[in-house]
N, C-alpha and C positions, 0 to 999 in steps of 0.2 A: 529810137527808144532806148530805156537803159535801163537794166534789169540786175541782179544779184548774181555772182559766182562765188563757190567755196574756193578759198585759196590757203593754202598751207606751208607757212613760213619756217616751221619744223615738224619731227613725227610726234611732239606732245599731242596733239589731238588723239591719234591710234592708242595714246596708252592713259589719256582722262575719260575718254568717252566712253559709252558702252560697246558704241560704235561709231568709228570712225565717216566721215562723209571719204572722198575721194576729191581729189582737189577739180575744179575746171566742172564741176556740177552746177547747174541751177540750183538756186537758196532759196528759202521764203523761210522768217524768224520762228516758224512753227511752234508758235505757244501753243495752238489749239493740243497737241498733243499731249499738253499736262494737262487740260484741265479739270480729269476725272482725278486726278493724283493725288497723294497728301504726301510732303515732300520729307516728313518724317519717317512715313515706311519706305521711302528710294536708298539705293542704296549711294556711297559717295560719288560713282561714275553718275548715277542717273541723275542726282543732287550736283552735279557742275555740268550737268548737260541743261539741266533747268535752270540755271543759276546764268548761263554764257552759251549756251552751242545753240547756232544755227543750224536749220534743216535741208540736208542736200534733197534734190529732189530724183537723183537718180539709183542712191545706193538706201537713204533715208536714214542715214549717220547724220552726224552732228562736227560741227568744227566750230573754232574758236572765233573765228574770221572772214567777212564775206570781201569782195572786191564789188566795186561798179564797174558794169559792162556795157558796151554798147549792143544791142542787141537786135535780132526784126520783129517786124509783131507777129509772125509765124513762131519766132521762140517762145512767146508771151503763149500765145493759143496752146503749141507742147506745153510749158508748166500747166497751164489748166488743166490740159488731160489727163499727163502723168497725175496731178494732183488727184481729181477727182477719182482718179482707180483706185487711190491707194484711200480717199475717203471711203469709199464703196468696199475694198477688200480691210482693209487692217480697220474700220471704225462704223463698218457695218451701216453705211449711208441706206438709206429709203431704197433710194431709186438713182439711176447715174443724170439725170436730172435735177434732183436735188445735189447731188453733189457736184455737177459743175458750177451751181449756182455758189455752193461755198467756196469750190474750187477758186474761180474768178475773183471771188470779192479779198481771197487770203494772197491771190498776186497782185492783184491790182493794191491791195495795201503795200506790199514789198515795193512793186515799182512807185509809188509814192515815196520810199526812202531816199532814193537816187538821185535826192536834188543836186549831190556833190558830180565833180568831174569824172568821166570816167577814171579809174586808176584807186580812185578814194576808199580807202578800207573802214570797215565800219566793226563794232564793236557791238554786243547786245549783252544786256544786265536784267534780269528779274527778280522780284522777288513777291512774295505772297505779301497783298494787302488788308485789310477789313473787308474790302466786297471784291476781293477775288486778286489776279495778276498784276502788278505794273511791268512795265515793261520799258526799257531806256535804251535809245541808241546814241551809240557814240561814234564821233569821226575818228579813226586813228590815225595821225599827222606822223608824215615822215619826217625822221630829224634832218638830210641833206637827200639834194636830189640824189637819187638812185640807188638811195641805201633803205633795206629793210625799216619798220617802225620799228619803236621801243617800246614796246607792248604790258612791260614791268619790272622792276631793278628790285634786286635781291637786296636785303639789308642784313644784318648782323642782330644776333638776338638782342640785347641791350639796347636798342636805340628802339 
């Protein structure tokens, strides 16, 4: 099976985020965590944490960046767990019953992303629509084997 890790290419994440993930976590794109939000009262960290950061599942930071992993489906069942607590503690779920159910259904989306090879970095983009989130993932392509991606190139004001 092949499931989601935060991975961290430099310490931008510790200093956009409001909190940083920790690299080598389990991820899932955790939009549900916006979406009591209005992204005009966040502030700029929490407005590029909704805008690009993925959700570690161990620290419950955010990174720019996940990897594919090969994974067991004993890791699958942990994300569900750890999810579910943190449904139940930080979002005030019913019952941990109910919240494995959402648990599952927000991994099982994640592991739905991994059609790529393991190693494949992905990219996530939101923004507010008419009836609610969109949401976009991208592949981020290495330029040569074994070198970092190219994540974004600085330009010059005039251009």
């Amino acid at each position: 099976m092949k499931f989601l890790r935060t991975i961290h290419l430099d310490e931008s994440d510790k200093k956009v985020f409001p909190s940083a993930s920790a690299p080598g976590e389990l991820a899932v794109p955790g939009t549900f965590s916006f979406s009591n939000m209005e992204v005009g009262n966040m502030s700029s960290k929490e407005q590029l944490a909704f805008k690009s950061g993925w959700l570690g599942l161990a620290s419950f930071g955010r990174c720019t960046l996940v990897q594919i992993v090969d994974v067991t489906e004993e890791v699958i069942d942990e994300a569900v767990g750890i999810l579910a607590d943190h449904f139940v503690i930080a979002f005030g779920a019913p019952d941990r019953e109910t919240a494995l159910e959402a648990a599952r259904a927000e991994v099982w989306d994640a592991v739905a992303l991994c059609e790529q090879d393991p190693g494949t970095l992905l990219a996530i983009e939101r923004e507010i629509v008419e009836d609610g989130i969109s949401e976009r993932i991208r592949i981020v392509k290495q330029a040569e084997p074994g070198q970092h991606a190219k994540i974004w190139t600085v330009v010059g004001d005039d251009e």
